[in-house]
N, C-alpha and C positions, 0 to 999 in steps of 0.2 A: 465781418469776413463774408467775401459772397460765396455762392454755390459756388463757382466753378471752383474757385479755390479750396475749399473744401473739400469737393469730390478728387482736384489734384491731391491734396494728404493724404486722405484715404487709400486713393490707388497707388501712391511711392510707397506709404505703412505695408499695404499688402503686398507689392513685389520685394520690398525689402524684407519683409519676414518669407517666404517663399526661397528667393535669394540664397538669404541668409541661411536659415534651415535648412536648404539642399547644396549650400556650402562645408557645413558644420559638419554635416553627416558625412560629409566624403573625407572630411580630416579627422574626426575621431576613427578612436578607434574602433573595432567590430570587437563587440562580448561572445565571451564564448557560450557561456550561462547566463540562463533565467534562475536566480538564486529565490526568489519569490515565487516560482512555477514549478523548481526542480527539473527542469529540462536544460536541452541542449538548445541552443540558438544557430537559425541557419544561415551558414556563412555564402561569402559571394561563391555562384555557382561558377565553374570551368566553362570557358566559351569555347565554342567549335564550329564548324561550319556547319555539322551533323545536327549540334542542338538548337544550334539558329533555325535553322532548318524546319525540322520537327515542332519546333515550340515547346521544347523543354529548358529553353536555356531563360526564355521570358515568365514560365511558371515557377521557376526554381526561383528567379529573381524578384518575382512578388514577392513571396513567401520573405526571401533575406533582407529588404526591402522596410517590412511589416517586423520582423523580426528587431533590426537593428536600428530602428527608429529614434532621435532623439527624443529623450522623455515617453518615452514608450511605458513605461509604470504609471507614472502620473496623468497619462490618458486615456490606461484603463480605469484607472480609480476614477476619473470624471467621467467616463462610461458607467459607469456602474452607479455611481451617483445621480448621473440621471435619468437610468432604469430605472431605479426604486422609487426616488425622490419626487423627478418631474414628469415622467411617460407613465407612472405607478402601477409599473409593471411586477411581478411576483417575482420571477425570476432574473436572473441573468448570465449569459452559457449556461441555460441550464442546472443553476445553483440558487438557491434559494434561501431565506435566514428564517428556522424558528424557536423562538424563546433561546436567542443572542446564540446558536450554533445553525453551523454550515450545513445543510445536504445538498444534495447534486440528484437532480432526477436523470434516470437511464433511458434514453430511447432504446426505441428495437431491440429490446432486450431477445437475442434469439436461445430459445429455448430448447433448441436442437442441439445448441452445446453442450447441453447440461447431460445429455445421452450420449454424448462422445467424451466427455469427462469419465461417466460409469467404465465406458467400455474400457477405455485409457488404465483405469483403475484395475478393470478386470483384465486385463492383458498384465498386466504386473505382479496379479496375484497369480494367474497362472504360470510364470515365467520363473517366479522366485518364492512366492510365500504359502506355496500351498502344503496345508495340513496345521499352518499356522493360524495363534490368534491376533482376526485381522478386525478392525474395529474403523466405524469414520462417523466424522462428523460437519457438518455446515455450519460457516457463519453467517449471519446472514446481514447485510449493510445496514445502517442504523436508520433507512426509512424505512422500513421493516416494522418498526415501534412506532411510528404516524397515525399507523393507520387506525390505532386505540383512540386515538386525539379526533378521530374520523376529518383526517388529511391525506389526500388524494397521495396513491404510492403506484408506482407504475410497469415494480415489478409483483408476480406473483408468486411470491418466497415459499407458499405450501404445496405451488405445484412443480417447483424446484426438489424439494424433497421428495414427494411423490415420483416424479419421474426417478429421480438420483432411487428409492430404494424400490422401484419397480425393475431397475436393471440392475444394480449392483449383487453381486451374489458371491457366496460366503464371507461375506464381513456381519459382522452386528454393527447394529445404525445408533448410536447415542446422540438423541437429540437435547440441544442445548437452548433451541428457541429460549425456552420460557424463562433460563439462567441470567436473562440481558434483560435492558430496555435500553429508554434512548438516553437515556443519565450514563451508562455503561461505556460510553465511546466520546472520541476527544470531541472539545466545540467544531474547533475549527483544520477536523482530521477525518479518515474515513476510519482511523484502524481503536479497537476498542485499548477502554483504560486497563494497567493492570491491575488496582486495586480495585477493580469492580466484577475482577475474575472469581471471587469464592465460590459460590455458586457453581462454573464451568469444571474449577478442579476436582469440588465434589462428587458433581456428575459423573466426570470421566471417572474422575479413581475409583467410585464406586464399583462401576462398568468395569473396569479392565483388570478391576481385583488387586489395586494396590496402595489403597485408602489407607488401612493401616501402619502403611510406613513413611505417610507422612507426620509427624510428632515433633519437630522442628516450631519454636516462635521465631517470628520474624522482627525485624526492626525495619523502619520504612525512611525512605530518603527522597528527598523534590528538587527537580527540575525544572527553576523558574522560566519564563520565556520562549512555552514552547509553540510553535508557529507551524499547524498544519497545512496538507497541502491544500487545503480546501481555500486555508486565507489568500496563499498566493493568488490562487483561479479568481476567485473572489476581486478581488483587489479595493477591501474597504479594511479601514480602519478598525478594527474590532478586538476586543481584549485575549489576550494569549491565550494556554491552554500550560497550565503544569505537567510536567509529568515525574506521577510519584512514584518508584520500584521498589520493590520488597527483597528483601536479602538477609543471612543468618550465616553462620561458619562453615556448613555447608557447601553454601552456595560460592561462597567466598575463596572455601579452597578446591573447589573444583577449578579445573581447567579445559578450557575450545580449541580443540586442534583445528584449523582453516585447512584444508586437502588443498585448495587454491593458493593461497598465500605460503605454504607453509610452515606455518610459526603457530604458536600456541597466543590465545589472548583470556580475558577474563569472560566469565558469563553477561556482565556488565561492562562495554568495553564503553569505557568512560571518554576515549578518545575522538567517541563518533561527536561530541558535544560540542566539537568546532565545524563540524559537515555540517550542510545545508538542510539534512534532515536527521533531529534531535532525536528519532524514535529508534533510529539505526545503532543506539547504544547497547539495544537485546540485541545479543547477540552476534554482533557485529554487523548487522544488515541484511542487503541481500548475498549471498554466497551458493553457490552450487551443492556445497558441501561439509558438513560439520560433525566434528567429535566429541562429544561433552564427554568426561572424564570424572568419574568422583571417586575418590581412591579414599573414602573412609566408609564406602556404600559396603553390608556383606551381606544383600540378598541374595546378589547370585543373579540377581534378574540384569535384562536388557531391551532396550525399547530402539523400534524406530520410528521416526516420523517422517512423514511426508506433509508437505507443510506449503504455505505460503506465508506473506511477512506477518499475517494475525499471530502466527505461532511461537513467533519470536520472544514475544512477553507472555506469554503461556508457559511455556516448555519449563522456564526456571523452576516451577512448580513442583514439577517431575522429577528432577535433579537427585533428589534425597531417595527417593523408590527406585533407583536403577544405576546400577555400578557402570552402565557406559547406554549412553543416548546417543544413533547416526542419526543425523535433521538431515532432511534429501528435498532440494527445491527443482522440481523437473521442469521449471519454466527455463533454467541454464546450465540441464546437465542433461542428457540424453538419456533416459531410463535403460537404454541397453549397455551403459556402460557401469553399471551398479555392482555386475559382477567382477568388476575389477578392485574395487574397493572395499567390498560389504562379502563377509562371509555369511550366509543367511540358513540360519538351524531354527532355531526357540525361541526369537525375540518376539515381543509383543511388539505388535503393529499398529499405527493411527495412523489415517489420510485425513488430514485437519486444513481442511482449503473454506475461500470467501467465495459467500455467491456471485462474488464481482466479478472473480478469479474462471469460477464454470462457467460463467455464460463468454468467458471469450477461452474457452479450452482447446483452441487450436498453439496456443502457448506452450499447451505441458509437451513436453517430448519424452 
């Protein structure tokens, strides 16, 4: 076979896949979801003469373009394949694998959030909780525990804290650091396990004075196949992540008022296990708003929490020390609207947020 014929296959193979490919794409159809990312996918943008114009109608159509690519999973996973493999590189977006789990290093982690979070915090206690006991604490992301292993972490989680109880005022600070490590949190997830929370429960109920009325055993239940958001970002092949929950008669006959949805579901809503993300089973996910209910509780006592998603497999813990728990997520409910729902006297207080959560605290409202 001579060259020129050769170079002819070559160049009809590559128009025809080119061709072809930007045939394919215009007859399939556009997904709505990245079920492997947990996001929304961007669809074709509205054409206008304003956005032609502008050059928003050609950057929006990058973006949907890149988004709804045939085989778009499959050639992030050969990206990432040969990051690691053949460029041998550490990372990839910024994610990285050690000892077979996911972290994601943080740039520019601004540090100036974490002092508009205090403030955030102290504006609420002025507004509603004052004279009460108000209590907080930090999670801190599981590169956090690297830096024992002396691997490079690129936030600085002590002057996270530092800052957070240099400003915060009238709450007590319970620190939890040393209740974790990196075994504590999924392989291939950002949010900690719940059976590696002893330790945290301790802590807290030690602190907030309601140790003693936990005396419930638990019996423990697994959740094969569970795929954090780390794998999707990731896009390698790497072995799941179980996730195990703990529960007792307690737990079990209590009931979650959704303020949002309004209907009642269980503490464990077993339903979230056909969603895209397995861990949204505490508690039903994310929600603006929650009423945990335990109608066999007779302390007398009441809690609220202010929270992010960590708090979700937490909180069940509490369940048993408190005849009614409000969860309040101010990243989707407006803190000034609390007094329409929360009547606020004597309940004991926790602001239980991730330092992932403070350093982008333009979020909480």
């Amino acid at each position: 076979m001579s060259d020129k014929f050769k170079n002819i296959i070559i160049t009809v193979s590559f128009m025809a896949c080119v061709v072809g490919g930007f045939l394919i794409n215009i007859i399939i159809k556009d997904e709505k979801i990245s079920e492997s990312e947990r996001r929304k996918l961007t669809q074709f943008p509205n054409a206008s003469l304003a956005s032609i114009m502008d050059g928003n109608f050609m950057t929006n159509f990058n973006d949907y373009s890149v988004d709804q690519f045939i085989l778009r999973d499959e050639f992030r996973s050969l990206k990432s394949l040969i990051e690691f493999n053949i460029l041998g590189k550490k990372d990839n977006n910024n994610l990285y694998i050690v000892n077979d789990a996911i972290y994601k290093m943080e740039e520019n982690f601004n540090y100036n959030e974490i002092k508009k979070a205090a403030d955030k915090f102290n504006k609420i206690y002025e507004e509603y909780l004052t004279g009460m006991n108000v209590y907080y604490s930090l999670i801190p992301e599981k590169t956090y525990y690297l830096s024992d292993k002396g691997i490079y972490t690129s936030i600085d989680y002590d002057k996270i804290a530092d800052i957070m109880n240099s400003n915060i005022k009238n709450m007590k600070y319970i620190d939890i650091y040393d209740c974790l490590n990196e075994d504590s949190y999924y392989r291939t997830d950002t949010h900690w396990k719940q059976e590696a929370l002893a330790a945290v429960v301790n802590k807290i109920s030690e602190n907030m004075n309601f140790k003693e009325y936990l005396k419930s055993n638990y019996t423990t239940k697994t959740i094969d196949d569970f795929y954090g958001v780390y794998y999707g970002q990731l896009a390698l092949s790497l072995l799941p992540d179980k996730i195990t929950y703990y529960t007792n008669s307690v737990i079990d006959e209590s009931a979650v008022y959704n303020y949002e949805t309004q209907k009642y579901a269980e503490v464990y809503d077993l339903t979230k296990l056909s969603s895209m993300d397995k861990y949204d089973m505490f508690l039903s996910g994310a929600t603006p708003l929650l009423r945990i209910e335990n109608p066999n509780c007779t302390t007398g006592k009441k809690l609220i929490v202010f929270r992010d998603s960590y708090a979700s497999s937490l909180i069940p813990f509490f369940v048993e020390a408190y005849e009614e728990i409000m969860v309040i997520d101010i990243r989707y409910m407006p803190s000034s609207m609390l007094k329409d729902y929360i009547e606020f006297s004597n309940q004991d207080v926790l602001f239980l947020y991730s330092t992932l959560v403070l350093g982008n605290s333009s979020i909480l409202r």
